[in-house]
SEKEBA-745087 format. One record per residue (C-alpha): residue in three letters; x, y, z. Coordinates in steps of 0.1 Angstrom, whole numbers, padded with zeros to 4 digits, always signed. Example, Ala and Ser with C-alpha at 12.3 -4.5 7.8 and 13.67 -1.06 7.14 Angstrom:
ALA+0123-0045+0078
SER+0137-0011+0071
//
This chain:
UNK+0000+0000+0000
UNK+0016+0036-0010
UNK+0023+0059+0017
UNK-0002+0085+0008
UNK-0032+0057+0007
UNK-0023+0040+0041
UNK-0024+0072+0055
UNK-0059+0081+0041
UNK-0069+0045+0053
UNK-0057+0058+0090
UNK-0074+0090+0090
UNK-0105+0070+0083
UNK-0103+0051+0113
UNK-0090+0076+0138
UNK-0123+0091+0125
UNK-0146+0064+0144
UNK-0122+0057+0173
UNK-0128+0070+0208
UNK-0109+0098+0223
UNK-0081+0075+0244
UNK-0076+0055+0213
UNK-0062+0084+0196
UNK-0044+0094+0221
UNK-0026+0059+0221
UNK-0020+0061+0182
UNK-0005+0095+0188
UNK+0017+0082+0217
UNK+0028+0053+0199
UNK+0039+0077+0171
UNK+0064+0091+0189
UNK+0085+0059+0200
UNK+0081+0057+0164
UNK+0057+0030+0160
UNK+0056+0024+0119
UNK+0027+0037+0100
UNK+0020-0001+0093
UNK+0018-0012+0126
UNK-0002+0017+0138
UNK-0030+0010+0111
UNK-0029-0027+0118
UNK-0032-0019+0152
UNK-0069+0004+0143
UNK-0080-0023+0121
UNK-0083-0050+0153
UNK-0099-0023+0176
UNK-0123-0014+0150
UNK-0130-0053+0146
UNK-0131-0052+0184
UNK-0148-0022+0195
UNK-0176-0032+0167
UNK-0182-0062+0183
UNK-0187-0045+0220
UNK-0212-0025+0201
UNK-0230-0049+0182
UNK-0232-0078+0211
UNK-0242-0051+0236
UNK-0214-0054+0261
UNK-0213-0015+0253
UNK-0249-0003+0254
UNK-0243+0025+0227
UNK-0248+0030+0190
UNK-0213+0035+0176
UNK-0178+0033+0187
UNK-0165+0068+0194
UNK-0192+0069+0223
UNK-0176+0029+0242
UNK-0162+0049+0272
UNK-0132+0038+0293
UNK-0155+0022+0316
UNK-0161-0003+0297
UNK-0133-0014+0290
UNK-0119-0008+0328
UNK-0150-0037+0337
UNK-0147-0057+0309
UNK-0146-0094+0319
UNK-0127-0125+0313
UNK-0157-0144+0300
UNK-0162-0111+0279
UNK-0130-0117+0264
UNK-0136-0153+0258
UNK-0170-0146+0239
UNK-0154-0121+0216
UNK-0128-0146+0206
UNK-0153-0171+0200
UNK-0173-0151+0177
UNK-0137-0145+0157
UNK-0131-0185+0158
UNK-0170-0187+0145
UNK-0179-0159+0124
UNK-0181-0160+0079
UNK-0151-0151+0070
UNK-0153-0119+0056
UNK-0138-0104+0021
UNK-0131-0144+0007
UNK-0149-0171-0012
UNK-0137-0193+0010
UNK-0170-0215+0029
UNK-0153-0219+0059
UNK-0160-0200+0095
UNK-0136-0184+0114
UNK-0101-0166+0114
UNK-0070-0181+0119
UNK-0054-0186+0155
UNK-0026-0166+0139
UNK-0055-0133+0132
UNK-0066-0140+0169
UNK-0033-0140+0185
UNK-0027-0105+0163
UNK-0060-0092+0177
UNK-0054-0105+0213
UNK-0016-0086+0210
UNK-0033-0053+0196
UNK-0057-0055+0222
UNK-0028-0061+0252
UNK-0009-0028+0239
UNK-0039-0008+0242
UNK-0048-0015+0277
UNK-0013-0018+0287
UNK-0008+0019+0277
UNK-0045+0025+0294
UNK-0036+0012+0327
UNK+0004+0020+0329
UNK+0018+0047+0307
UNK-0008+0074+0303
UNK-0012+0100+0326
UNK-0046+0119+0333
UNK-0047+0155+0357
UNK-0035+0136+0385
UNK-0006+0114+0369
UNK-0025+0083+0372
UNK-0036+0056+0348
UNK-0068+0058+0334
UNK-0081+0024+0354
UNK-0058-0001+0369
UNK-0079-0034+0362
UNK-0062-0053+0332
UNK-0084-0074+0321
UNK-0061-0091+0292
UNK-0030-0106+0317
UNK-0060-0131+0324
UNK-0063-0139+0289
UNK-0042-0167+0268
UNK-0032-0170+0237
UNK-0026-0201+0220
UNK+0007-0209+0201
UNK+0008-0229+0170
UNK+0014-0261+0176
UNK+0045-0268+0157
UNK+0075-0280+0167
UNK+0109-0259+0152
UNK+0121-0290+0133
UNK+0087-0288+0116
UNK+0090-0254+0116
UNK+0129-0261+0099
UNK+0114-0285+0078
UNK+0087-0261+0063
UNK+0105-0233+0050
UNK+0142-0250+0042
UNK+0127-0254+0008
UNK+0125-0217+0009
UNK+0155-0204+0019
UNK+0186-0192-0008
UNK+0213-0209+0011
UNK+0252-0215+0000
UNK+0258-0200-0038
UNK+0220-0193-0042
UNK+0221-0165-0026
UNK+0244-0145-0051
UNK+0227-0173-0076
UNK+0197-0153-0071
UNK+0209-0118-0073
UNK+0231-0134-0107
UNK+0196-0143-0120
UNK+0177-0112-0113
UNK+0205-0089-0129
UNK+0215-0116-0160
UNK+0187-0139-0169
UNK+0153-0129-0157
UNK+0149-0104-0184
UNK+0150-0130-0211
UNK+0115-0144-0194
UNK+0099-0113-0200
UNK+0080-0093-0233
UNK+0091-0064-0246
UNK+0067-0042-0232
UNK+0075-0059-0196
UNK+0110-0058-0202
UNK+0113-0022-0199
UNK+0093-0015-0172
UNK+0118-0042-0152
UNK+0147-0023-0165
UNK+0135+0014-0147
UNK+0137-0008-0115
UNK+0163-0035-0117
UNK+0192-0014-0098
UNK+0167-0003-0072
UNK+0148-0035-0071
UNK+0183-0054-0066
UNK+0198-0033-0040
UNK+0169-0037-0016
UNK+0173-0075-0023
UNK+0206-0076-0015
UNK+0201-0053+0014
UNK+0181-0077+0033
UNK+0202-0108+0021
UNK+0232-0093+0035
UNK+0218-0076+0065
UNK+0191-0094+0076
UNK+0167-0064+0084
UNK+0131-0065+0085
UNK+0108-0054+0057
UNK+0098-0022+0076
UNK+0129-0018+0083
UNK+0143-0015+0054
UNK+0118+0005+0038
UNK+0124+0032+0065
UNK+0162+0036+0060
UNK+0171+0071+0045
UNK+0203+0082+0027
UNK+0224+0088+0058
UNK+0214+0060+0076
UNK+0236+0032+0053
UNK+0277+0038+0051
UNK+0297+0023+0020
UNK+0327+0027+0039
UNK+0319+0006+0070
UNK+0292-0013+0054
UNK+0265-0001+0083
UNK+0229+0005+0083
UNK+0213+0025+0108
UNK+0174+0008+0113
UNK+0149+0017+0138
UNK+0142-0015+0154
UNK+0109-0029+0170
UNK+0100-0005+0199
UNK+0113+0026+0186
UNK+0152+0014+0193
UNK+0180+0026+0166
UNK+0207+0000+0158
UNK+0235+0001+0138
UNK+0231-0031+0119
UNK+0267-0042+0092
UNK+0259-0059+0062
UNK+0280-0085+0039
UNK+0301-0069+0015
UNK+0288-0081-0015
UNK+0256-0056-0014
UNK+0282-0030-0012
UNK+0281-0032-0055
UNK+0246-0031-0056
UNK+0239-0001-0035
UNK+0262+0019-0055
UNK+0250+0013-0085
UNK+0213+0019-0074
UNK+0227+0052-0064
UNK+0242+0058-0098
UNK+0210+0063-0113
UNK+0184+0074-0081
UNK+0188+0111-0086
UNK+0184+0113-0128
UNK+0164+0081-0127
UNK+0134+0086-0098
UNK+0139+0129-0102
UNK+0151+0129-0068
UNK+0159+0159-0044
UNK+0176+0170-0013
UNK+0144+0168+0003
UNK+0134+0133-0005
UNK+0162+0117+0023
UNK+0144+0081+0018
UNK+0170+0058+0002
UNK+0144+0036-0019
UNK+0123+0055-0039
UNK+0096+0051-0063
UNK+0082+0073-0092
UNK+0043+0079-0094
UNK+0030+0107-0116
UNK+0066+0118-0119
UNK+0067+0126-0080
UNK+0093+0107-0064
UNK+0081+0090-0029
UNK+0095+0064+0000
UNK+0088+0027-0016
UNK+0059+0008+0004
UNK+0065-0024+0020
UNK+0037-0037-0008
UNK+0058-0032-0033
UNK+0087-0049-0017
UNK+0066-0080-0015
UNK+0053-0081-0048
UNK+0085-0076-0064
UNK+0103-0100-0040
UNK+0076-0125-0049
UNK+0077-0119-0085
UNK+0118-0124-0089
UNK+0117-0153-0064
UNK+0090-0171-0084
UNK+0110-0171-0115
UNK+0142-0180-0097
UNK+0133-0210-0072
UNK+0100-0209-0055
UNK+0079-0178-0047
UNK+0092-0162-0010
UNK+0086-0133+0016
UNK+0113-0108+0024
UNK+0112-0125+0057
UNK+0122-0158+0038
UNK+0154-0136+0029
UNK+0155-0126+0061
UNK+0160-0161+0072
UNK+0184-0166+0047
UNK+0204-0142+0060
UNK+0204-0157+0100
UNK+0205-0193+0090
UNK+0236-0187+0067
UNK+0251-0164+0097
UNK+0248-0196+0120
UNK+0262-0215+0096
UNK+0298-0196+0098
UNK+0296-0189+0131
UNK+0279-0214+0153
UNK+0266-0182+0177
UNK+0232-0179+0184
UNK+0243-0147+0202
UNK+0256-0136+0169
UNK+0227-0141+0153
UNK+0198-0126+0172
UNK+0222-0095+0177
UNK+0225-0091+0138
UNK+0183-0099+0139
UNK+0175-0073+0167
UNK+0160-0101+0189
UNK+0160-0095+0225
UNK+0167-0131+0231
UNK+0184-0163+0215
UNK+0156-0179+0219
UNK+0139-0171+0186
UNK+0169-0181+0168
UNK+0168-0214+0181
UNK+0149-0225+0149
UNK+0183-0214+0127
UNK+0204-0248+0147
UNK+0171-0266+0134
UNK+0182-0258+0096
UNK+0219-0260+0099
UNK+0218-0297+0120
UNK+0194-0305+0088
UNK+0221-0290+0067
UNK+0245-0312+0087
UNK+0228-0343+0081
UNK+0231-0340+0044
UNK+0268-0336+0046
UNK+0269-0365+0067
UNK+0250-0383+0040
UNK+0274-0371+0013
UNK+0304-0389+0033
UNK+0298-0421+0020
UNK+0307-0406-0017
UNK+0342-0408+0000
UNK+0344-0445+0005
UNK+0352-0468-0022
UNK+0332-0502-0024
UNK+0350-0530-0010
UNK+0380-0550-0031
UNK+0371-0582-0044
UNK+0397-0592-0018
UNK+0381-0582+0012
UNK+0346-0594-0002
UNK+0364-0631-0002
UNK+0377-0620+0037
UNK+0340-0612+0048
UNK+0326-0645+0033
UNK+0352-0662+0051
//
């Protein structure tokens, strides 16, 4: 989604929202919280504060007048019949015959729902320097994991990572050969992007950033000379994140042609740009899927930028055996989540132990005549 049309889409919901949920949105703005996050965040409390309206847990007629009350003496059963009706309601906006969202919707609209009164019952201040209300109902509320081990986790998306020479295989095939699979007509539209499109590849390949993150880096947040991003992590945090040398290449010769080629200025400071109506503008994390998607496809198998991402961390374990490492170069604020890297790399392991026994020869008719003795 462009910039300008995700921020429409969030001025239409802060249109319907009551007064403290605007003031979270605007307090979460300042950590920064991305504009991505913040609108996914007003999508689930429309979804929720239209059901407190609409059951008649808040006896009103729209959802600008639910007051704090009710959510200060909102209950646990409450909370349990709202994420029924998601686990039982049509699915909406799909052809799909089947009822209910996925755990994975319900765990995103149970975390959505655990910022907001988190910042209603601790961080916000009224005239006295107090929280709003103190009762949280939503620390008695559990969510429920997928149930998935991380060697099935391992297993799933191996298939779907650009390990060993694939990676600069893949990078090869973007700037060499996918060209050739295209029409004319198709061919130069690829060719106004290709630099661009390849150096944000190779930016998360080498670095390991997330797809927000990478969006949001400006001009004089990424060195040449020391190979170092700046990102804003999760939470608001800046880090200073290196990346492998061979996106060093890449990002220059993107930056060969983003001035004359996207009618750049000094005022547009984002470092991927895109050209609409001849007004250049910061490139939406959309767009980054769809051409990530679309080069993937054509190369291997079709992948997120967070399939590159893991390409990036399970490669990293690879060389260096440090989980440490690892969720450093992530931003995770444990090892724990990179436990599912040592799940790809012992699978990695166990085909080179496989591929030992290329090294032994078959047995000499002599020693065959020793065993049958």
């Amino acid at each position: 989604m462009k910039r300008e049309q995700l921020i429409q889409n969030i001025e239409k919901l802060k249109h319907i929202m009551p007064s403290y949920v605007l003031e979270y949105y605007q307090s979460k703005l300042t950590i920064p919280y991305s504009l991505n996050t913040l609108y996914e965040y007003l999508k689930e409390y429309e979804r929720f504060f239209s059901w407190l309206v609409d059951s008649g847990v808040a006896d009103v007629d729209k959802i600008t007048d639910v007051s704090l009350s009710v959510l200060e003496n909102l209950t646990k059963r409450d909370l349990e019949s709202f994420i029924l009706y998601l686990r039982e309601r049509p699915r909406l906006n799909t052809r799909s015959t089947r009822y209910g969202v996925s755990q994975t919707t319900i765990n995103r609209t149970l975390s959505a729902l655990s910022s907001l009164y988190k910042y209603l019952t601790e961080e916000v201040e009224n005239e006295d320097g107090e929280p709003y209300f103190y009762r949280n109902v939503m620390k008695k509320v559990q969510t429920k994991k997928k149930s998935e081990t991380l060697a099935s986790r391992a297993e799933n998306i191996k298939g779907k990572l650009f390990l060993g020479d694939e990676t600069q295989g893949f990078l090869d095939y973007i700037d060499n050969e996918y060209e050739k699979t295209l029409s004319n007509r198709a061919r130069s539209s690829f060719f106004k992007n290709k630099e661009r499109d390849l150096a944000i590849i190779a930016l998360i390949l080498a670095s390991g950033i997330r797809l927000s993150e990478a969006v949001n880096v400006d001009l004089r947040d990424l060195n040449l000379i020391t190979m170092v991003v700046e990102v804003t992590r999760k939470g608001g945090k800046r880090d200073a994140v290196p990346y492998a040398p061979f996106a060093k290449t890449y990002f220059e010769r993107y930056l060969e042609v983003r001035s004359q080629r996207y009618k750049t200025t000094a005022k547009d400071t984002a470092f991927f740009v895109t050209l609409y109506r001849d007004v250049p503008s910061r490139i939406d994390p959309s767009s980054v899927e769809k051409l990530v998607a679309k080069y993937s496809q054509a190369f291997k198998v079709r992948v997120t930028p967070h399939k590159l991402r893991h390409t990036l961390a399970t490669r990293l374990y690879a060389q260096t055996n440090s989980q440490v490492l690892v969720s450093n170069q992530l931003g995770h604020a444990s090892t724990q989540v990179t436990d599912l890297y040592t799940h790809i790399i012992n699978e990695e392991q166990k085909n080179a132990l496989d591929n030992l026994c290329l090294l032994y020869t078959s047995p000499s008719p002599r020693d065959m005549r020793r065993y049958r003795m």
